[in-house]
N, C-alpha and C positions, 0 to 999 in steps of 0.2 A: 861881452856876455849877452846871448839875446833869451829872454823871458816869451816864452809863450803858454798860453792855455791849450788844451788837448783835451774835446768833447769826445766819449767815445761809450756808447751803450754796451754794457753789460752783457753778458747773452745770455741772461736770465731776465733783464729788460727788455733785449730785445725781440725773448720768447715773448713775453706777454704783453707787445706791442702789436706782437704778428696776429695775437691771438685776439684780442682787443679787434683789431680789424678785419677779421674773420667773424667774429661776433655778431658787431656792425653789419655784416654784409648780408650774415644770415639772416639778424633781424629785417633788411630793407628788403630784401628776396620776399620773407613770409609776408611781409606787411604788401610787399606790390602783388603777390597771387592772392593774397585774402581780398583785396580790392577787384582785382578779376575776375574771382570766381563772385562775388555781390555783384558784377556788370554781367554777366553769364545770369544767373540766373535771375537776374533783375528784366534781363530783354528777354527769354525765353517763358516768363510768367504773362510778359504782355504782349507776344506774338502766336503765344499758345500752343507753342515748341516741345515736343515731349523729349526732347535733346537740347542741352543746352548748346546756346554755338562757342566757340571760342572768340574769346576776352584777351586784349593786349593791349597794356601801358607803359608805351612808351616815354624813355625817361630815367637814367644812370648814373646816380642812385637816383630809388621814387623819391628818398627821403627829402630831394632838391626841392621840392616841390616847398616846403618849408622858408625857404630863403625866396624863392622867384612867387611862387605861388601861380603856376604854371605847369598844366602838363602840353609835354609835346604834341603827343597825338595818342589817342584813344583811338582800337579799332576793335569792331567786333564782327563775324563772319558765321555767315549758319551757312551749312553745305545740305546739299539736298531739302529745299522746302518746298511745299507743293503749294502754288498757286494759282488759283483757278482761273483757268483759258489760257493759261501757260506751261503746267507741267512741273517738272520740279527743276529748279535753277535755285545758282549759289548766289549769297545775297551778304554785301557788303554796307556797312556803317564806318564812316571815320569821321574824329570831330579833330580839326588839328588848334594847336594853340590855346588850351582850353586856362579860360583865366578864373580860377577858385582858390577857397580860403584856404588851407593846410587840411585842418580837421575835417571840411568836408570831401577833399580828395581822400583822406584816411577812411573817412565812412564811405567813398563810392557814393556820394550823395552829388551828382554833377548836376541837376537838375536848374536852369536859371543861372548857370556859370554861361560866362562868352565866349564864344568859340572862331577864332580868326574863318576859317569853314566848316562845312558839314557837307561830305559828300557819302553820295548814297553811290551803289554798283552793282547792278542784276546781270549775271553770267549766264548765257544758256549753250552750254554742249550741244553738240550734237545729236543727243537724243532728243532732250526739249524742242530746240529749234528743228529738228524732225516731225515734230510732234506737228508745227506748225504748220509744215508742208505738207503733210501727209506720207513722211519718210519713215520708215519705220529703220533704213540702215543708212541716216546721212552721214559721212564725214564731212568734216570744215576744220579746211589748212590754210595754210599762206600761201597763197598763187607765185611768190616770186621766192622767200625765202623757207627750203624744206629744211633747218636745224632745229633739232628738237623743241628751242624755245619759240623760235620763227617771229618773235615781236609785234609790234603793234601793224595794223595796217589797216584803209578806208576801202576796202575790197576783203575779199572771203574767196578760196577756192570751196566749190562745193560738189560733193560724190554722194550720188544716191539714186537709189531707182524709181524713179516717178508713175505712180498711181495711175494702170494703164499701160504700162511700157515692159519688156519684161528682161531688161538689162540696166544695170546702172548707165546713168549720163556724168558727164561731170564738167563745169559750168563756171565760170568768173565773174561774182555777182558786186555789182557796187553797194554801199554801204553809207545812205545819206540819212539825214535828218532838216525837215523842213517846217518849219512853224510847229514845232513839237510831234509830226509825223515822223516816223521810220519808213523810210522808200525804199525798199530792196530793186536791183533790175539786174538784170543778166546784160553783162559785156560782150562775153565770151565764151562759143560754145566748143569746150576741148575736144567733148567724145559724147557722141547721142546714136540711140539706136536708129537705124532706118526708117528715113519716113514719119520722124518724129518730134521735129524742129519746132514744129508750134505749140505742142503738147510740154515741150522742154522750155519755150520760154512763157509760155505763161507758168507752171511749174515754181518756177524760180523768181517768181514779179510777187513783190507781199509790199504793201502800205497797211499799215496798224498807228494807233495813238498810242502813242509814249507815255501819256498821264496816266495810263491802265496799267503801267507796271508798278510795282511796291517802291518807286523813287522817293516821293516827297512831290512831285513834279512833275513835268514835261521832260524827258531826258533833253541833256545840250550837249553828249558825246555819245557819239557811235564808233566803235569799233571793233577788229577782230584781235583777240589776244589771247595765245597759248591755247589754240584748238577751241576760243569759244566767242561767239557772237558777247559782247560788251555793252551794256547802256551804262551811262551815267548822271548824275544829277550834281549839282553842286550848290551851295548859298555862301555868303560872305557873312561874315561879323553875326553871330546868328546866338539868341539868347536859346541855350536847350532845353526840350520841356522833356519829361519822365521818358519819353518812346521817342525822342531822338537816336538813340542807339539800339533800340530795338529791330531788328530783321524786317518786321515788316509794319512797322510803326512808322514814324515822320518827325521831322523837325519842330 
């Protein structure tokens, strides 16, 4: 004779098990956008944003946050801000690792929390960085890879008609960074109009200070990504104050 027990829910239990965790889920959903949207309009009161940017807390469920006391990564993004002697470019905050108490994660209060990094990211398209040149119709692609995403890369294909010339050039420019300078220089010249080689490489030659963008910093990465010239900034172990995550606030 063998004796056994036999667990087996209801389906009237295991409606209101489903539902229970449906619940649950809704709750941690509203509690993590009610936290976003107090980081949205917490960085757009102190960058003076009449748009708030977008807010995202990473982290599934937020509610872990309670047990680790730990959010992954905070980021928030304002697209089109205008900055002066730059134009308007898109403008990145991330705090990753951020080490805070439960209830202050719930209030969106990160202020003085530790954050493994904080990196900051100024995007400028092709217009802005047009701007710079004096292009009113730059494009900037990847010289070697044409798929729509085309990745990262330490060079820029650049197409634009040069102030003086009255055809587009288009031009293989390197992409350094040196004692906190941005050094642009032309590699390679694809396609220039006649008679116009010196006009195109000075054109395409820019040195600017990096501490004059909205970083926190001196940028320590240059790059091209997804059709746009890249700065970046980074800190380590970094205690955040109020305008850490604000667009164009600092660590």
């Amino acid at each position: 004779m063998r004796l056994g027990v036999r667990s087996r829910l209801t389906p009237r239990a295991a409606c209101a098990l489903v539902v229970a965790l449906l619940a649950a889920l809704c709750a941690d959903t509203i509690a993590a956008a009610r936290v976003e949207r107090s980081l949205s309009l917490a960085a757009a009161a102190h960058s003076g944003l009449e748009t708030p940017p977008d807010a995202y807390v990473a982290g599934f469920p937020f509610s872990q946050v309670a047990l680790t006391s730990k959010v992954p990564r905070i980021t928030v993004s304002a697209l089109d801000v205008d900055v002066a002697g730059l134009g308007t470019v898109n403008i990145t905050a991330e705090a990753f690792d951020v080490r805070v108490p439960a209830e202050r994660a719930f209030a969106a209060d990160f202020a003085g929390a530790k954050a493994t990094m904080v990196r900051r990211r100024v995007r400028l398209d092709g217009v802005a960085f047009g701007e710079l040149l004096g292009m009113t119709d730059l494009d900037i692609s990847h010289p070697y890879d044409i798929s729509p995403t085309g990745g990262t890369a330490s060079e820029a294909q650049l197409t634009g008609t040069v102030p003086g010339t009255s055809e587009p050039s288009a031009v293989v420019v390197t992409l350094r960074l040196e004692n906190g300078r941005f050094l642009m220089r032309p590699s390679v010249i694809i396609s220039a109009p006649p008679g116009a080689t010196d006009a195109i490489l000075a054109a395409y030659t820019l040195e600017r200070d990096t501490s004059e963008l909205p970083l926190g910093g001196p940028a320590d990465l240059v790059q091209l990504s997804g059709g746009s010239i890249e700065f970046s900034h980074q800190e380590l172990n970094v205690a955040l104050s109020d305008t850490a995550l604000a667009p164009l606030g600092g660590t």
